[in-house]
C-alpha positions in Angstrom: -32.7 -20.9 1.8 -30.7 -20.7 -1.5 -32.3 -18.6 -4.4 -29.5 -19.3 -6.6 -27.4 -16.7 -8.7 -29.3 -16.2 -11.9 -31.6 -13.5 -10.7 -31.7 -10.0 -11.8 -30.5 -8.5 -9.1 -27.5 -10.7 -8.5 -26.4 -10.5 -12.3 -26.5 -6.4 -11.4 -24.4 -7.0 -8.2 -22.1 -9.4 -9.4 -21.3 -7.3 -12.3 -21.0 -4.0 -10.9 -17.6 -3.6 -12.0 -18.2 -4.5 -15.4 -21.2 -1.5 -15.6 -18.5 1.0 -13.9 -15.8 0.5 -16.2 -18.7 0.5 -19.1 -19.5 4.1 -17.4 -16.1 4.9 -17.4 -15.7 4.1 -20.8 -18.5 6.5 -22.1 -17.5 9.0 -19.9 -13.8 9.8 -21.2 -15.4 8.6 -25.1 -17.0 12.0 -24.6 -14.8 13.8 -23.0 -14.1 16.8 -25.6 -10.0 15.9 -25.9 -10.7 15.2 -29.8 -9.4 19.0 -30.6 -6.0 17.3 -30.5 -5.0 14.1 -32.3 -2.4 12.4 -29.4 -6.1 13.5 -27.1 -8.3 11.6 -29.2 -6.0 8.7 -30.0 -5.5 8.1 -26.0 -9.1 8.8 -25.5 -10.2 6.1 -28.1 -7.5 3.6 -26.4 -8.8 3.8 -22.7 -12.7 3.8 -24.0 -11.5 0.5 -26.0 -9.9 -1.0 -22.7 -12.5 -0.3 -21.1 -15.0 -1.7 -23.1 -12.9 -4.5 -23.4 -12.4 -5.3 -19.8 -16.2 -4.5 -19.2 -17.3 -7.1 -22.1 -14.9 -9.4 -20.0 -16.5 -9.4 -16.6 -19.8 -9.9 -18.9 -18.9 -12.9 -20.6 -17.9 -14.5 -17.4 -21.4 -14.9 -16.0 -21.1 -18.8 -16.7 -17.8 -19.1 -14.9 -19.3 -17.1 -12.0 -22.6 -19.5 -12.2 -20.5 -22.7 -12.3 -18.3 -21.0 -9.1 -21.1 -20.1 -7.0 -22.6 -24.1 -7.8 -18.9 -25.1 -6.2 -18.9 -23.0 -3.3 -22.3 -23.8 -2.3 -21.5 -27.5 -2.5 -18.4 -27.2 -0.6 -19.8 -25.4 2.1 -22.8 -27.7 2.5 -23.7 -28.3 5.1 -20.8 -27.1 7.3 -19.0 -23.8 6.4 -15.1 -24.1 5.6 -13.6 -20.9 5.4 -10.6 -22.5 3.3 -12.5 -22.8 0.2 -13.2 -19.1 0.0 -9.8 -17.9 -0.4 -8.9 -17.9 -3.6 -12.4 -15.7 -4.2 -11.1 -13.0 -1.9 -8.4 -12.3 -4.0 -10.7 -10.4 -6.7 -13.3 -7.4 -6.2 -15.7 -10.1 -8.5 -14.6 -13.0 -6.3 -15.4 -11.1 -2.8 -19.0 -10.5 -4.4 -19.3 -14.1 -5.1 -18.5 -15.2 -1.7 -20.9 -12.2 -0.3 -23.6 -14.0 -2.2 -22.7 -17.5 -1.2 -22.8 -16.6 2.4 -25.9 -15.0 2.1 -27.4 -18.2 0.8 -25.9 -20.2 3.3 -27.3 -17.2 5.7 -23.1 -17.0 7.1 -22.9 -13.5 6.5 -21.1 -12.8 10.0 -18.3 -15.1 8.0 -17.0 -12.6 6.1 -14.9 -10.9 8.8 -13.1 -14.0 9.6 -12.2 -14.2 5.6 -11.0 -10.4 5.2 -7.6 -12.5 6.3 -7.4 -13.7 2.7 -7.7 -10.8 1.1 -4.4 -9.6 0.0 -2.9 -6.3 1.1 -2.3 -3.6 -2.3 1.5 -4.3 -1.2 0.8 -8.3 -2.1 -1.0 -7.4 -4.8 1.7 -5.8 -6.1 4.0 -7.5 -5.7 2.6 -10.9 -7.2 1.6 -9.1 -10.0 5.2 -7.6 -10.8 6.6 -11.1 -10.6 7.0 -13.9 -12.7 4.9 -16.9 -12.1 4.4 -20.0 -13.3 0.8 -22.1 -14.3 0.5 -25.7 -14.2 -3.1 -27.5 -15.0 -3.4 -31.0 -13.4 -6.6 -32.8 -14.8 -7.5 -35.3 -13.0 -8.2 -38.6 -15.0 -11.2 -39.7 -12.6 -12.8 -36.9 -13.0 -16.5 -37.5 -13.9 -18.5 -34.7 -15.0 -21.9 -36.0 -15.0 
């Protein structure tokens, strides 16, 4: 039976990464580099990234909300792995289809979609490249 994302505890899981980077971000602001300016300058300009990319994964909890509502209803009532692999892509994704499984109580699932998740050398590679976004919206779409 489905419990649905906006608990407590799932808002902590899902945004694990955003509370680590937040830790990592205190952790080198007090770091005692600041007897040196070039220290303090590139301590201020990680703790900035990192709050920045922390406050990112935070402000995404209605994107992961309306994600988890879109898995769930494409995986009801039968299970299709195919719908799960742009999620494995991301650390935040992965915990979102962890979650959905749960739900849909699929957990043994998520061996059989470790085959999306792409290797560091992928990862690499598409994020060294060039590529280009097109957005298709579809005109018969009805939101209601």
């Amino acid at each position: 039976m489905a419990i649905g994302i906006s608990t407590f505890s799932r808002f902590l899981y899902l945004n694990i990464y955003a509370f680590l980077l937040l830790v990592i971000g205190v952790g080198i602001f007090v770091l005692p580099l600041y007897h040196h300016w070039w220290g303090l300058t590139i301590q201020i300009i990680w703790f900035i990234g990192c709050l920045t990319e922390s406050g990112k994964i935070f402000y995404s909890w209605k994107d992961k909300e309306r994600k988890y509502t879109i898995l769930m209803e494409r995986n009801t009532p039968v299970f299709r792995p195919d719908t799960c692999a742009e999620y494995m892509k991301a650390p935040c994704g992965r915990l979102l289809v962890r979650i959905v499984l749960k739900d849909l109580q699929q957990e043994n699932q998520y061996v059989a979609l470790k085959q999306y998740q792409p290797s560091l050398k992928q990862l690499l590679q598409e994020s060294c490249t060039e590529s280009k976004t097109t957005i298709y919206i579809n005109p018969k779409y009805n939101k209601s």
